[in-house]
C-alpha positions in Angstrom: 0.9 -19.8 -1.0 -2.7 -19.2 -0.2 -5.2 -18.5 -3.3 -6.6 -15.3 -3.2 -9.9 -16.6 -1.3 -8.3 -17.2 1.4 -5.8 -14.7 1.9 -6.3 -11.7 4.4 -5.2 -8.0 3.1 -5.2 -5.1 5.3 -5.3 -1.7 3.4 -3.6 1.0 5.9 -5.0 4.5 5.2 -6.0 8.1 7.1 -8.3 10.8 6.0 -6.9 12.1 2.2 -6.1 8.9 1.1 -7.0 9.3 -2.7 -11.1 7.6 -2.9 -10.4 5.3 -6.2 -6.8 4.3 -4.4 -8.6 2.9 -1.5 -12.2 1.7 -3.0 -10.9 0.0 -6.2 -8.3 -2.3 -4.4 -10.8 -2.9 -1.2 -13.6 -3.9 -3.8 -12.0 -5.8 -6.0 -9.9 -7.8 -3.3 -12.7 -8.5 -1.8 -14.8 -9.6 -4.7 -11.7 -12.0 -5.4 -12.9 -13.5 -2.4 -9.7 -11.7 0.1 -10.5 -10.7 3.6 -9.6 -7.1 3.3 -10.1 -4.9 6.3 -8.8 -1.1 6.9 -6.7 -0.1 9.2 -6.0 3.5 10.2 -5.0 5.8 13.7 -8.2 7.2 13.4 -11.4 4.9 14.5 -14.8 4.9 13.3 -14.4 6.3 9.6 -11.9 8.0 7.4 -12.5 10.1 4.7 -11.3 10.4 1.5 -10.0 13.3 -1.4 -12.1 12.9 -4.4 -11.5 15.2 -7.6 -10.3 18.0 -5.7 -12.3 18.1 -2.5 -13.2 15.6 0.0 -14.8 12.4 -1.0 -16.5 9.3 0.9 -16.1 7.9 4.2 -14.5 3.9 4.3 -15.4 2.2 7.7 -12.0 1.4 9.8 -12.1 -2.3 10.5 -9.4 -2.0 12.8 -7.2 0.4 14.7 -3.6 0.6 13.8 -2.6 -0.1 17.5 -4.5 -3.2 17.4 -3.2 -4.9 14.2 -0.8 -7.8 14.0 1.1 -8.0 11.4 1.4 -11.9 11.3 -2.8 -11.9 10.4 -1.9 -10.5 7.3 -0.6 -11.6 3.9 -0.4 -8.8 2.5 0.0 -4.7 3.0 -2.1 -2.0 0.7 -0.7 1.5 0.6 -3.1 4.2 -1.5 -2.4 7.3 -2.3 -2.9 10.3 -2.2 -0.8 13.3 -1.5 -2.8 14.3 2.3 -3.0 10.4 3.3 0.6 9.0 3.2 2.3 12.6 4.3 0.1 12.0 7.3 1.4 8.5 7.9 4.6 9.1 7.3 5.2 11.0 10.4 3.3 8.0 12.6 5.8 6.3 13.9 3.7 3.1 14.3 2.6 3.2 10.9 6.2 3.5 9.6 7.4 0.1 12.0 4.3 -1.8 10.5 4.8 -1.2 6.8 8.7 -2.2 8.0 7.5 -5.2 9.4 5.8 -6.5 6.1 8.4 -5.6 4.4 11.3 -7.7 6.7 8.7 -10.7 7.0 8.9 -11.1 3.1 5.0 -10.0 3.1 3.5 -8.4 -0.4 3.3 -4.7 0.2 1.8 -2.6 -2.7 1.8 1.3 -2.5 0.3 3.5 -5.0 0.6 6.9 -6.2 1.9 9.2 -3.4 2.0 6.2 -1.0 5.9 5.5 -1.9 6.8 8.4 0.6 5.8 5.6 3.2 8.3 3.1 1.8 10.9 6.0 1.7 10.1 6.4 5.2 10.3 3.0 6.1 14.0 3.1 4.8 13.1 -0.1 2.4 13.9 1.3 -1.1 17.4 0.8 -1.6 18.1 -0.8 -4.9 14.5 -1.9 -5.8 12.7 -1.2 -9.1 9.6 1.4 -8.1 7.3 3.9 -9.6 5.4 6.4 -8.4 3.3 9.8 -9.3 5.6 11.4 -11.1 6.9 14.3 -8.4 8.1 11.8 -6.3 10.7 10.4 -8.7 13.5 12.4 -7.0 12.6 11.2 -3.4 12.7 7.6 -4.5 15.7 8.3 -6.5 17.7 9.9 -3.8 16.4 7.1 -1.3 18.1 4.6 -3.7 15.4 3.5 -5.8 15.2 2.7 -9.0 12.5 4.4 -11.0 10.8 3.6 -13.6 7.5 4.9 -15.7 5.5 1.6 -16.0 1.8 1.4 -14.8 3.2 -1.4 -11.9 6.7 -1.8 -11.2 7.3 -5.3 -9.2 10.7 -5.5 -7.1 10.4 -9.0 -5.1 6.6 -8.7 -3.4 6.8 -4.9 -3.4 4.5 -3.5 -6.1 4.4 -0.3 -7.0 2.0 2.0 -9.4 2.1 5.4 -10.4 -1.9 6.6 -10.2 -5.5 5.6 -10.4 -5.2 5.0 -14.0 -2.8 1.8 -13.2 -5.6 0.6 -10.8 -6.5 -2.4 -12.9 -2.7 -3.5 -13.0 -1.8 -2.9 -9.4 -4.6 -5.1 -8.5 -3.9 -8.0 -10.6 0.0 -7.7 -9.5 -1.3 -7.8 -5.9 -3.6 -11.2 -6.3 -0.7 -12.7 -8.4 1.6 -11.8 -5.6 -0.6 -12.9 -2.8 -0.6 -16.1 -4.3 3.0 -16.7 -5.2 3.6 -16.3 -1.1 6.4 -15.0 0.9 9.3 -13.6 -1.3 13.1 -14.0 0.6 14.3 -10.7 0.0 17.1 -8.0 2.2 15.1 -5.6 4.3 17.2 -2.9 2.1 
């Protein structure tokens, strides 16, 4: 159960991901005192949507084909609608969110970024949330949603959109610091 100082958190994201659903967690992670570094298929940088047209670029700390998964204590999905539709379809994006998931690890996924989870085949019978059009995907992937600013189902935390940003964050350091969580892969 490491304190949130010395934790390391590794935000996976692609050009689209929604700015405030990638800067918010990274910042305030890090000025917790976490080790937070992005990961991404893409190198160099990746660019964000902001407000309707494309936003800032975030530095990629680290390839996607170079992470390991056992670094990490925990797994930071933003948002989104371009971002996680691009993932989804990456197959090595898909085993890694998996992998976190199987290993008990914290994985938090806002917005649009449930599609990833859905995709991952890892939402069976856990409480979720989500922007609100993808209520019948987790639905008919055997979720159960809810509207609630962070839904928590046994170190998977869900939130429905920027506004929740404040509560997704504080559900990820209390998380992180709580530890592994036993759970079924779903």
């Amino acid at each position: 159960m490491p304190k949130i100082d010395q934790s390391k958190i590794l935000i996976l994201a692609t050009n689209g991901f929604e700015q405030s659903e990638l800067e918010v967690p990274l910042h305030k992670l890090r000025e917790a005192g976490a080790s937070v570094h992005v990961a991404s298929p893409e190198s160099g940088e990746i660019r964000g949507w902001d407000g309707g047209d494309w936003g800032a670029s975030v530095p990629v700390d680290v390839a996607l084909g170079e992470v390991n998964r056992t670094d990490y204590n925990a797994l930071v999905l933003p948002g989104g609608q371009i971002n996680p539709d691009i993932l989804r379809m990456n197959e090595d994006a898909v085993a890694l969110i998996r992998g976190f998931v199987e290993a008990g690890q914290i994985v938090a996924a806002i917005c649009h970024a449930p599609w990833l989870l859905i995709e991952a085949g890892v939402v069976e019978g856990r409480e979720m949330t989500s922007w609100p059009s993808l209520k019948t995907d987790l639905v008919n992937a055997g979720a159960k949603w809810e509207d609630s600013e962070v839904a928590i189902s046994n170190g998977i935390i869900t939130s429905r959109n920027p506004g929740d940003l404040t509560a997704f964050v504080a559900k990820i350091i209390e998380e992180v610091e709580e530890g592994r969580h036993e759970r079924d892969a779903a």
